[in-house]
C-alpha positions as CSV (number, residue, x, y, z in Angstrom):
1,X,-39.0,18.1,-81.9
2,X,-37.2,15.2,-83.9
3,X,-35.1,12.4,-83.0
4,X,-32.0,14.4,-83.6
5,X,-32.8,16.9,-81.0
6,X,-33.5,13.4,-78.3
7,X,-29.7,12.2,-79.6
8,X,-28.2,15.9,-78.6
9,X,-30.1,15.6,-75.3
10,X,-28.5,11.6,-74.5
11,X,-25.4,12.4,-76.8
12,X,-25.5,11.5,-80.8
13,X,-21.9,9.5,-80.3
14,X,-20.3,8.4,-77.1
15,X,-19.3,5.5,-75.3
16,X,-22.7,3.8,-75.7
17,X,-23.0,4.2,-79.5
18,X,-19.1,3.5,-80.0
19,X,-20.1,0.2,-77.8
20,X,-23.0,-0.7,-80.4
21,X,-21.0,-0.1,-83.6
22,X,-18.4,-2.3,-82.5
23,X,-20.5,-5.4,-81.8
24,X,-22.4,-4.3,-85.0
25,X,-19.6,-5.1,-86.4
26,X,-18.7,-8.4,-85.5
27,X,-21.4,-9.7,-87.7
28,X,-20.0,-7.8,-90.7
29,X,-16.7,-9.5,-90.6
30,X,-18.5,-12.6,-90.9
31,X,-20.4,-11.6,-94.1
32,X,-17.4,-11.8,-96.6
33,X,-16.1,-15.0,-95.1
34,X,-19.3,-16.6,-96.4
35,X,-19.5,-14.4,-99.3
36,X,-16.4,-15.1,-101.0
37,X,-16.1,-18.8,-99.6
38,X,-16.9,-19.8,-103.0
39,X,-12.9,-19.1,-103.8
40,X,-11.7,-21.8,-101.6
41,X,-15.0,-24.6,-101.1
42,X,-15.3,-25.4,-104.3
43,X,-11.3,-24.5,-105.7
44,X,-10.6,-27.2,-108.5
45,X,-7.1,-28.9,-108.2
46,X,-5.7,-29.7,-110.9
47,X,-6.8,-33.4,-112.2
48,X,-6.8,-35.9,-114.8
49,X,-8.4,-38.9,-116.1
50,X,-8.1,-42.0,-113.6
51,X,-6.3,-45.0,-115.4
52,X,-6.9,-48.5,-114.3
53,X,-4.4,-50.9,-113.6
54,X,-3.2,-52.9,-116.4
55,X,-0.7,-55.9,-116.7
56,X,1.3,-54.0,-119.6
57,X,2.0,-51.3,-116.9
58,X,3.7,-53.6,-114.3
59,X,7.5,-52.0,-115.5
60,X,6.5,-48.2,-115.8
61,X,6.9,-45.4,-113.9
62,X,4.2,-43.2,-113.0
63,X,4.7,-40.3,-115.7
64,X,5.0,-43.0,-118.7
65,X,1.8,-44.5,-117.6
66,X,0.4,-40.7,-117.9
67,X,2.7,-40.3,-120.8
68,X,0.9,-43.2,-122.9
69,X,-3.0,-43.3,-121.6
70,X,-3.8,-39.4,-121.7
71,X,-3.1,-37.0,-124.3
72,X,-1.5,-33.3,-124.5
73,X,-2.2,-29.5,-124.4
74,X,0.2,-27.7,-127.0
75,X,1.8,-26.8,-124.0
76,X,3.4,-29.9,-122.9
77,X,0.8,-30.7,-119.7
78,X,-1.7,-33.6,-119.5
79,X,-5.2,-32.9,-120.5
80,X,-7.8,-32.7,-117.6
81,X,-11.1,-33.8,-119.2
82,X,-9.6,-36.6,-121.7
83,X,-7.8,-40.1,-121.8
84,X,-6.7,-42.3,-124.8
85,X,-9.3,-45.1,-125.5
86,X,-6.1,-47.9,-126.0
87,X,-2.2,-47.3,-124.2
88,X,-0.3,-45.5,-126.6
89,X,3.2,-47.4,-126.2
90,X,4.7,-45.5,-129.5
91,X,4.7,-42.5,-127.2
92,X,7.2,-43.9,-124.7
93,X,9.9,-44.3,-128.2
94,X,9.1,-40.1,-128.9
95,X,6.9,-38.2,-127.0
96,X,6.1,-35.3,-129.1
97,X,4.3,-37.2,-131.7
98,X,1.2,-36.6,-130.4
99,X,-1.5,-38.8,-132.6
100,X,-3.3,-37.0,-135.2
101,X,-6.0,-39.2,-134.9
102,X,-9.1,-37.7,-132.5
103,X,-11.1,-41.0,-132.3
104,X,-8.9,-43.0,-130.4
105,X,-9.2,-40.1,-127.6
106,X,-12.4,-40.5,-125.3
107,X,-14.0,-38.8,-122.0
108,X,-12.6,-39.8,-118.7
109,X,-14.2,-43.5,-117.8
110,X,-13.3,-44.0,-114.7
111,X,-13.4,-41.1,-112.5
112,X,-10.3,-38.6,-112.2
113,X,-7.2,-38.2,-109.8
114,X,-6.7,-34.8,-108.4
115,X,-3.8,-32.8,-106.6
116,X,-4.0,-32.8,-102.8
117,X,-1.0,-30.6,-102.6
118,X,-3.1,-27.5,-102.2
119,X,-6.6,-28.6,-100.8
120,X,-7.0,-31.7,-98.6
121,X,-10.7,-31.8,-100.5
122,X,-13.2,-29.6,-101.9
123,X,-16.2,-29.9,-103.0
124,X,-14.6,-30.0,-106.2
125,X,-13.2,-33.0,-105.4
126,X,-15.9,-34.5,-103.1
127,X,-18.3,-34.8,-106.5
128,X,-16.3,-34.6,-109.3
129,X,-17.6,-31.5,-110.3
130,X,-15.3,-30.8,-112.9
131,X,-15.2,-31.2,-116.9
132,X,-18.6,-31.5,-118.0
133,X,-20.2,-31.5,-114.2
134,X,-17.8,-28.0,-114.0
135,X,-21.1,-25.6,-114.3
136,X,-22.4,-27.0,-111.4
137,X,-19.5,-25.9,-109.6
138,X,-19.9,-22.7,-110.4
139,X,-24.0,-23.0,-109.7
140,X,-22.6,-23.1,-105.4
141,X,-21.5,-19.4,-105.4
142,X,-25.6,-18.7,-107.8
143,X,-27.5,-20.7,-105.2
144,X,-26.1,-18.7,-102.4
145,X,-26.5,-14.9,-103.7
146,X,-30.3,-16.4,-105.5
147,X,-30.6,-16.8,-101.5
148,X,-28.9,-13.8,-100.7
149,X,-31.7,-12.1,-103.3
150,X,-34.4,-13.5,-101.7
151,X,-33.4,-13.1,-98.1
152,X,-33.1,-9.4,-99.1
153,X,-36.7,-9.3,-99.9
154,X,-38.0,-11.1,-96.8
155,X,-36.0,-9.8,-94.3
156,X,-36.2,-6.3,-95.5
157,X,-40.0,-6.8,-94.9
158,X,-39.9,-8.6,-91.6
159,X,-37.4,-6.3,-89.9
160,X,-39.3,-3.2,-91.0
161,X,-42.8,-5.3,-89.0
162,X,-40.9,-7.1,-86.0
163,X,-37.8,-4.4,-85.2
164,X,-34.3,-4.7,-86.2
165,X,-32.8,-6.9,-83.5
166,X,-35.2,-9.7,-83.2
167,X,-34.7,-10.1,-87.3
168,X,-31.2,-9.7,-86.6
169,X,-30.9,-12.5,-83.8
170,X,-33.1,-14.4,-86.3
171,X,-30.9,-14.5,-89.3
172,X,-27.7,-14.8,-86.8
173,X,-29.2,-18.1,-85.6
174,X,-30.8,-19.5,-88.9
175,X,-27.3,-18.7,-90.3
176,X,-25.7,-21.1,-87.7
177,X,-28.1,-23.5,-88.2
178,X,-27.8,-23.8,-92.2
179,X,-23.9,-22.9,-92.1
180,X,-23.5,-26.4,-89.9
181,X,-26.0,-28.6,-92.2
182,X,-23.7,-27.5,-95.1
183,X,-20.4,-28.8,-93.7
184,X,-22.7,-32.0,-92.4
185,X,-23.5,-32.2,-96.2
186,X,-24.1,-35.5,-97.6
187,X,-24.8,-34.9,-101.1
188,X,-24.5,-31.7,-104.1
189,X,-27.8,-31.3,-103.9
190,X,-28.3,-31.4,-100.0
191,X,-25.2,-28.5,-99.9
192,X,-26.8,-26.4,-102.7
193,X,-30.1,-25.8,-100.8
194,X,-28.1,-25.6,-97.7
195,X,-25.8,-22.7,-99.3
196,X,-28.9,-21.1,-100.3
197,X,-30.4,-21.0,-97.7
198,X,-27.7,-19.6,-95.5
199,X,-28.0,-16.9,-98.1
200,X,-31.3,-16.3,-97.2
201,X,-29.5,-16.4,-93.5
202,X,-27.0,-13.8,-94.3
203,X,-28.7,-11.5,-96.1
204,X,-30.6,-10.2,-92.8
205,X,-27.4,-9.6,-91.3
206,X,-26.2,-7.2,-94.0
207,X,-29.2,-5.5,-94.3
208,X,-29.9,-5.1,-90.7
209,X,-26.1,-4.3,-89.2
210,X,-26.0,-0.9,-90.9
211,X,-29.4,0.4,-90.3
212,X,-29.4,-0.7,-86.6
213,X,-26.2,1.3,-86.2
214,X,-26.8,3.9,-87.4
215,X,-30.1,4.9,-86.2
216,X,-28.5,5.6,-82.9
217,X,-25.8,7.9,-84.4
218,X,-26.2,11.7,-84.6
219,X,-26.1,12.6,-88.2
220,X,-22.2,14.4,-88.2
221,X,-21.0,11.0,-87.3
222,X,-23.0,8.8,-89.5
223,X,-20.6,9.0,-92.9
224,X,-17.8,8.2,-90.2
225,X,-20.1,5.0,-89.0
226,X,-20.5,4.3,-92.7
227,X,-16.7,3.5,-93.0
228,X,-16.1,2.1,-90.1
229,X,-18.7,-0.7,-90.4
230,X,-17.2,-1.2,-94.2
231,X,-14.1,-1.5,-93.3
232,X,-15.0,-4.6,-91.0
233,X,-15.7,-5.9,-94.3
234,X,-12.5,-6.1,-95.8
235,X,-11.2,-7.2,-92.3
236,X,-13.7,-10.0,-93.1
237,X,-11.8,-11.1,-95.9
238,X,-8.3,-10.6,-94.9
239,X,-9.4,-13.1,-92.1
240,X,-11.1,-15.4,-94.7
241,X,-7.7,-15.7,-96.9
242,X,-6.2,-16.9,-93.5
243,X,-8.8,-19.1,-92.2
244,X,-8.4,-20.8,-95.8
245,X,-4.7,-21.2,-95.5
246,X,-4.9,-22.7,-92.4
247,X,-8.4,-25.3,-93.1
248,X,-7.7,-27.2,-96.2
249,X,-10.9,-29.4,-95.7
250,X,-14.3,-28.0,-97.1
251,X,-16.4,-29.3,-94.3
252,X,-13.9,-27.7,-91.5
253,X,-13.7,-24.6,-93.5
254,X,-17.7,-24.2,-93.2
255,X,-17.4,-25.0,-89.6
256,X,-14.7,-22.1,-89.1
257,X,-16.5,-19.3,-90.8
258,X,-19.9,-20.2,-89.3
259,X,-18.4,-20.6,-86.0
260,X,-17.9,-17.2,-85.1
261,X,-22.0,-16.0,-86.1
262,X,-22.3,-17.9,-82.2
263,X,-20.6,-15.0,-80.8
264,X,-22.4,-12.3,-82.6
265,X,-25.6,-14.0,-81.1
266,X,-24.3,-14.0,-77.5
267,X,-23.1,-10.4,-78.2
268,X,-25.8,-9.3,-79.7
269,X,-27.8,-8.9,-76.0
270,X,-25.8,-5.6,-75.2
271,X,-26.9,-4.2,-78.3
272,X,-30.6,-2.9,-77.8
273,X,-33.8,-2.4,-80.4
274,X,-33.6,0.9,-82.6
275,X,-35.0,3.7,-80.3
276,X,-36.6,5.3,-83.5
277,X,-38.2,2.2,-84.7
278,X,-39.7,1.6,-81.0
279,X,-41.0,5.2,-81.3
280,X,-42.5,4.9,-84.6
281,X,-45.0,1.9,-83.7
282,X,-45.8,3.5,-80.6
283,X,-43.5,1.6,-78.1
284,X,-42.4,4.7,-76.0
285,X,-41.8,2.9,-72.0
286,X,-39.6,0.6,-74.1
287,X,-38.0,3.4,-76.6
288,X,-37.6,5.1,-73.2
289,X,-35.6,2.8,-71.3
290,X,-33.0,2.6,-74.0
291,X,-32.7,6.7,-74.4
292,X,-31.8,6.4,-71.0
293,X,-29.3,3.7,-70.7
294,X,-27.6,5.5,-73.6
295,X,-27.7,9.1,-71.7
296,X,-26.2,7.0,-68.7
297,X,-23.2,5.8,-70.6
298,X,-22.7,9.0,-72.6
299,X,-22.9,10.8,-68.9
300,X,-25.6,12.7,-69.6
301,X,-27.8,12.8,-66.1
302,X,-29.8,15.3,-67.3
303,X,-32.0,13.1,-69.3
304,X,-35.6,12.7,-67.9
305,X,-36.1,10.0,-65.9
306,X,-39.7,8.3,-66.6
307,X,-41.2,8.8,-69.0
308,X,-44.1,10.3,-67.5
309,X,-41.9,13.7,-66.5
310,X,-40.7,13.0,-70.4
311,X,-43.5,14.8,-71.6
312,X,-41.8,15.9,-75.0
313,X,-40.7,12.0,-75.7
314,X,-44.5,11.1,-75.5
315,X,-46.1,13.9,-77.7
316,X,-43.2,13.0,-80.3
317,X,-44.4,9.7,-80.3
318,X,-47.9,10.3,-80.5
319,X,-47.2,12.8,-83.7
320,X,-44.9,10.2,-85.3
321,X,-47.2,7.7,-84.8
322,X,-50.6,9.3,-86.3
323,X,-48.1,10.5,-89.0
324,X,-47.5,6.7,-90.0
325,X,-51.3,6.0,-89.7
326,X,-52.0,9.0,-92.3
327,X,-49.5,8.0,-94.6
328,X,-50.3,4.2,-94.7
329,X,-53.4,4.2,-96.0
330,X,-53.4,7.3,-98.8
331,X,-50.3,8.0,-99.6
332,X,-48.4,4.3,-99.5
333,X,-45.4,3.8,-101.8
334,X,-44.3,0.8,-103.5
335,X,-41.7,-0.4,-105.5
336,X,-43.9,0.5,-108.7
337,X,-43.4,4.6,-107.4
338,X,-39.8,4.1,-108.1
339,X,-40.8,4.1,-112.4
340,X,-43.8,6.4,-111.8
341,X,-42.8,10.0,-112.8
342,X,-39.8,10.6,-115.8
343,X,-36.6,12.1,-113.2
344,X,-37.2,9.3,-111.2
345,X,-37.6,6.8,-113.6
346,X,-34.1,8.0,-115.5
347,X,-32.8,7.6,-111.8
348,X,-34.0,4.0,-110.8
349,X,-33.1,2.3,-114.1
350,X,-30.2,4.2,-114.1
351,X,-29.0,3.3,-110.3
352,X,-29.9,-0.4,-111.2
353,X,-27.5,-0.5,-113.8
354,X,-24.9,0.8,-111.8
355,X,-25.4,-1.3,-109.2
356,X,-25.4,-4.4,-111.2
357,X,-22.2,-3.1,-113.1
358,X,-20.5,-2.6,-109.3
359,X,-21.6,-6.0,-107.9
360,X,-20.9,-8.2,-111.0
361,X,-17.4,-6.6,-111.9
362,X,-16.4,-6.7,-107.8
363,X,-17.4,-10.8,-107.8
364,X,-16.0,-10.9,-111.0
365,X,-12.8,-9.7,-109.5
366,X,-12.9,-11.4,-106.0
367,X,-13.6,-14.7,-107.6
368,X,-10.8,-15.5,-110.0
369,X,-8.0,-15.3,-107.4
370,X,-5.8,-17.4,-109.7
371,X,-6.2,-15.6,-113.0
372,X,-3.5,-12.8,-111.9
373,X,-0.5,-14.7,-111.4
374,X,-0.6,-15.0,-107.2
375,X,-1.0,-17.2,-105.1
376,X,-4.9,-17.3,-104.5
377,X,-4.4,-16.8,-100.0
378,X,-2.0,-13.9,-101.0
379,X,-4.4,-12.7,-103.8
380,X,-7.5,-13.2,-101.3
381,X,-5.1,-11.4,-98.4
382,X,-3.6,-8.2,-100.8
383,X,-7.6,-7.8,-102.2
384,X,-9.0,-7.3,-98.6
385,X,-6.0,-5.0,-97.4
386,X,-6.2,-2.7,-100.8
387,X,-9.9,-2.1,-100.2
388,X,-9.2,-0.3,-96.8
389,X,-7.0,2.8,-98.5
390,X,-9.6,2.4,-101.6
391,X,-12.6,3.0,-99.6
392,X,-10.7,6.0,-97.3
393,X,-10.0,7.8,-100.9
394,X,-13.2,7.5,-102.0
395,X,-14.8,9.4,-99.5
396,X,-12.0,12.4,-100.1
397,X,-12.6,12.3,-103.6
398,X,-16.3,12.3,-103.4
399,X,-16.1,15.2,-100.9
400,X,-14.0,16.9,-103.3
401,X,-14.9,16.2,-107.2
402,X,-18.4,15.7,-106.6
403,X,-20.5,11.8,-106.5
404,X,-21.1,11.7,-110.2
405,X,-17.9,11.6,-111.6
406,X,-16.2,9.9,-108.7
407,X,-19.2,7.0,-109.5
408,X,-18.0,7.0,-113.0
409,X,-14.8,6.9,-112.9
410,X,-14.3,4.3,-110.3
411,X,-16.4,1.9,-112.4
412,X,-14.5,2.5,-115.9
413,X,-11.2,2.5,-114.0
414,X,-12.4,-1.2,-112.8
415,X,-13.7,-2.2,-116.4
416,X,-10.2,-0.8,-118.0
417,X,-7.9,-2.6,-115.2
418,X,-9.6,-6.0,-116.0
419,X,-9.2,-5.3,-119.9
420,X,-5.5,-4.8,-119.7
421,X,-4.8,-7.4,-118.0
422,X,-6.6,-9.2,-121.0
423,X,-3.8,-7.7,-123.3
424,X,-1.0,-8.4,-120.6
425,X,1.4,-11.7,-122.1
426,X,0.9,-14.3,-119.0
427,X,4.5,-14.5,-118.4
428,X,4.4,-10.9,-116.7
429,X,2.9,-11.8,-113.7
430,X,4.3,-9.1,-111.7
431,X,2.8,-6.5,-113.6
432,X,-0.5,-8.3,-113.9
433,X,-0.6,-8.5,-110.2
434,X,-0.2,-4.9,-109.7
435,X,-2.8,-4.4,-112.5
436,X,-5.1,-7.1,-111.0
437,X,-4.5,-5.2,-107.4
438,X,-5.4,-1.7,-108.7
439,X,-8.6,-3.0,-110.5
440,X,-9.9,-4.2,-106.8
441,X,-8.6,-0.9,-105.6
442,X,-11.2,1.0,-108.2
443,X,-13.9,-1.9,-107.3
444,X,-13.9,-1.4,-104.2
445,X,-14.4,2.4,-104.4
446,X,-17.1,2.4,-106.9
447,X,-19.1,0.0,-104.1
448,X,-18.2,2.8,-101.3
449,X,-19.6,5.5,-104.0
450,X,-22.7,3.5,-104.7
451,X,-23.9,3.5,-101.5
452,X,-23.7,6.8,-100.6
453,X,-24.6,8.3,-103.6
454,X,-27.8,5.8,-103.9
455,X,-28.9,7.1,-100.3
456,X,-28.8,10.9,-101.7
457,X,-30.9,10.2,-105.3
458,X,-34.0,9.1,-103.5
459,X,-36.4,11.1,-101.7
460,X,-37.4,10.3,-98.1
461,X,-40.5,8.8,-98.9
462,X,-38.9,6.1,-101.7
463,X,-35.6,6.0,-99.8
464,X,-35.8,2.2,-98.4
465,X,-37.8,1.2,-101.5
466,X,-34.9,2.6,-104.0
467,X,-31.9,1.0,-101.8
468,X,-34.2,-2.2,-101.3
469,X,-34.5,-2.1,-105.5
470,X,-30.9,-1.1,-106.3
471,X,-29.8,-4.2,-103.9
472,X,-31.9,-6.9,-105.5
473,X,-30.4,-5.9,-108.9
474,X,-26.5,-5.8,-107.4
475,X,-27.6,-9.4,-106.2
476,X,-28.9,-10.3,-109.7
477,X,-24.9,-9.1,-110.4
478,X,-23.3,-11.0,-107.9
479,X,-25.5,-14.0,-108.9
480,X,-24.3,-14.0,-112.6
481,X,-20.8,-13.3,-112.3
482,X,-19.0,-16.7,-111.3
483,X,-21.1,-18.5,-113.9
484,X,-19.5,-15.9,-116.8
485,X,-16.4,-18.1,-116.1
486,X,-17.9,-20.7,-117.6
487,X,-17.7,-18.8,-121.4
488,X,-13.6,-19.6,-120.8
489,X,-15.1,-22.5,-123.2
490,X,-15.9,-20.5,-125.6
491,X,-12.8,-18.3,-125.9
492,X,-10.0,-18.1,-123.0
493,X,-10.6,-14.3,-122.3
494,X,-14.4,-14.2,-123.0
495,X,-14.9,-14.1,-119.6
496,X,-12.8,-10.9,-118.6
497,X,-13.8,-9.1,-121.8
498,X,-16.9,-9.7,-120.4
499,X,-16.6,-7.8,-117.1
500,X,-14.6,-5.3,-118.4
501,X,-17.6,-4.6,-121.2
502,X,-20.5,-4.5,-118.6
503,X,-18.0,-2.8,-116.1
504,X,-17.4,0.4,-118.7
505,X,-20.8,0.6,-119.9
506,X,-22.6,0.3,-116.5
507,X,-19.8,2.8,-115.6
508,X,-20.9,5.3,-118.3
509,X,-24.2,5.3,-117.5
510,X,-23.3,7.0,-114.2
511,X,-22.6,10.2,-116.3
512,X,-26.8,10.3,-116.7
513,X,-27.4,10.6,-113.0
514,X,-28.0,13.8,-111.1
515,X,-24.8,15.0,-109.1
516,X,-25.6,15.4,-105.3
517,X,-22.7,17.1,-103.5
518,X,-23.3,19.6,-101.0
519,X,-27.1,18.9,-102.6
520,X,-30.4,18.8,-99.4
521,X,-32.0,15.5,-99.6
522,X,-35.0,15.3,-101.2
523,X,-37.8,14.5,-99.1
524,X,-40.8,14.0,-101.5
525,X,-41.1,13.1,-105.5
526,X,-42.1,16.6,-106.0
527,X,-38.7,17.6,-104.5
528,X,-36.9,15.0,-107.5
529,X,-38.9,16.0,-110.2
């Protein structure tokens, strides 16, 4: 007897598992609000060099004070880092003769004046975090995924030791706690260990929602609870672009996307522990209980009703359990098991790369709303609602052309998208938008394919160790991408060429892995090798 042949007996999907999924997913729409909050808390207006009063100014307007203390781009606007050392009054006879001279130009000295058009304030603003304090800008969105990474590890651990839902009720609560000390911040550094740790937060909450769900679902219906709980996701951040819109304040805007982790917690008291985990550490009364609440709601009265007459239930668990005790102390596998034999080393270091190639080319796409010529709430808004279609395809073409190819494919169709729009003039925004759109289409995709096809290369036996792998390296990704902005510096389009390089060659690598389709699952390494 298996747990399958228990979810037939109490029904594999009915009302009590469509219940769970939904308030699973509750959580998950939170997740992108705090992922991709980076966009919006720490969005730089634009600015320029303060200037202080002097009594030569008394008779100008506003633009010739600008027009003689703070010098040019070729393009006719005010630089945002630099100011004249001494009032340039020639400039007020002829404009264009812009001096030729670079040492009477200096670094702004006293501070810098920013457009509250957009933003109220942002942490941007708060700190002066721009011009040469711009990389620790960017350092916000690192903290937070190094947390994410870390919270990966740790909670990965814990909820495997302590059961699904008291982790998950941790990390709901520790995430409200650290999300509200953020907008209370003081200080950079107080909101950067903040951040990071509500990374830590989150990152149970992402690794626990999808496990917990779908440990109650009858195996037809778990691909279907696969995109279901995904597309929450991209709710997630259709909701964020409005939240954004309507919260111009950072601090508010932390308060509004915390806010709603509160009703996960209170919700999260109808959803109850993984029967299976209960099982295997020997928890059967409590395992029990559960099987039969969910055999009430499904209307199946058949179901035993203690589990003393539940004689089957019992043995199960007794088997599963002296299975667990057998394996832990011979045949225990670790992290290291993953590089051990050749197949499955070409496999790991081959998954890790596309996983990092996914992650860092998806941030690297979600977090320069402004670089395709929209408006960045309507960017953020059109990037959630393309995902939905993207990931619905996906699962078609996978179905159909196999997981390899669809893998690959996606992620050179990403790299390629954020390439031409490299090449694209800047004047053609509309085209650049659609380019931009279609690029987060193919993203999107190639992180619906990863998952999947990541689940089918592992054996049994590795399977939480190789998804618990793949994810730290997608975090390393997500971790790197917003400070690759940084090399705009260096060249203006360094930083797309940049994604679009890592994106093709990550997506290339693909083409090495084993396809899967239609493939059994391989339960030990002897079944990979």
């Amino acid at each position: 007897m298996k747990f399958e042949d228990l979810l037939l007996e109490i029904g594999g999907f009915g009302r009590f598992q469509i219940l769970i999924l939904f308030i699973l997913c509750l959580p998950r729409i939170n997740l992108p609000m705090h992922f991709l909050l980076h966009n919006f808390l720490a969005a730089t207006p634009s600015h320029h060099c303060a200037i202080p009063h002097q009594e030569a100014f008394v008779n100008l307007t506003m633009e010739e004070v600008l027009l003689i203390s703070i010098p040019r781009e070729p393009d006719g606007t005010f630089r945002s880092c630099e100011m004249f050392s001494q009032p340039q009054f020639h400039l007020l006879l002829n404009s264009s003769l812009q001096p030729e001279n670079n040492s009477i130009i200096q670094h702004c000295q006293h501070g810098w004046v920013y457009d509250h058009s957009q933003f109220t304030s942002t942490i941007s603003t708060q700190w002066d975090l721009v011009c040469e304090q711009r990389g620790l800008n960017q350092a916000t969105a690192t903290f937070f995924f190094i947390g994410v990474t870390m919270g990966a590890v740790v909670f990965g651990y814990l909820s495997d030791r302590f059961g699904r839902k008291a982790m998950l009720l941790l990390s709901l609560v520790c995430s409200v706690i650290f999300g509200m000390l953020s907008a209370a911040s003081v200080s950079y550094s107080m909101l950067a260990i903040m951040r990071t740790l509500t990374g830590v937060a989150l990152s149970g909450v992402s690794l626990i929602v999808l496990p917990l769900g779908m440990e109650w679902v009858d195996i037809q219906h778990r691909t279907f609870s696969g995109i279901l709980t995904s597309i929450f996701w991209s709710i997630g951040n259709m909701l964020l672009a409005m939240v954004a819109y309507l919260v111009r304040e950072w601090h508010w805007l932390l308060v509004a996307v915390t806010g709603p982790c509160l009703l996960s917690v209170v919700c999260l008291w109808w959803v109850p522990e993984s029967a299976r985990w209960l099982i295997a550490n020997g928890k059967v009364k409590q395992a029990h209980r559960h099987l039969l609440r969910c055999a009430r709601m499904n209307g199946r009265k058949d179901f035993a009703v203690s589990p003393e007459e539940d004689v089957p239930l019992t043995t199960y668990a007794q088997r599963i359990v002296l299975q667990w005790q057998h394996k832990k102390p011979g045949g225990s596998y670790s992290y290291i098991s993953l590089f051990r034999t050749p197949v499955l080393r070409k496999i790991s270091l081959c998954s890790g790369a596309v996983w990092f190639g996914v992650a860092f080319s998806y941030y690297g796409m979600s977090m320069n709303l402004t670089g395709f010529g929209l408006n960045m709430y309507l960017s953020q808004f059109v990037f959630g609602v393309i995902e939905i279609p993207a990931k619905m395809i996906m699962y078609v073409v996978m179905n159909r052309a196999g997981r390899r190819q669809s893998q690959a494919w996606a992620l050179i169709l990403t790299g390629l998208c954020i390439g031409a729009n490299v090449i694209i003039p800047k004047p053609f925004t509309s085209l650049r938008s659609v380019v931009a759109i279609m690029g987060k289409g193919f993203s999107e995709a190639a992180f619906t394919a990863v998952f999947l096809y990541t689940s089918e290369l592992y054996p049994t036996v590795l399977r939480q160790n190789g998804m618990g792998y793949t994810s730290f390296v997608a975090r390393l990704g997500g971790a790197l991408a917003p400070l690759v902005f940084l090399l705009d510096e260096v060249w203006r389009s360094l930083p797309e060429v940049t994604y679009c390089g890592v994106a093709v060659c990550c997506g290339s690598v693909a083409f090495l892995l084993p396809e899967t389709l239609n493939a059994h699952l391989p339960e030990g390494i002897e079944d990979v090798e």
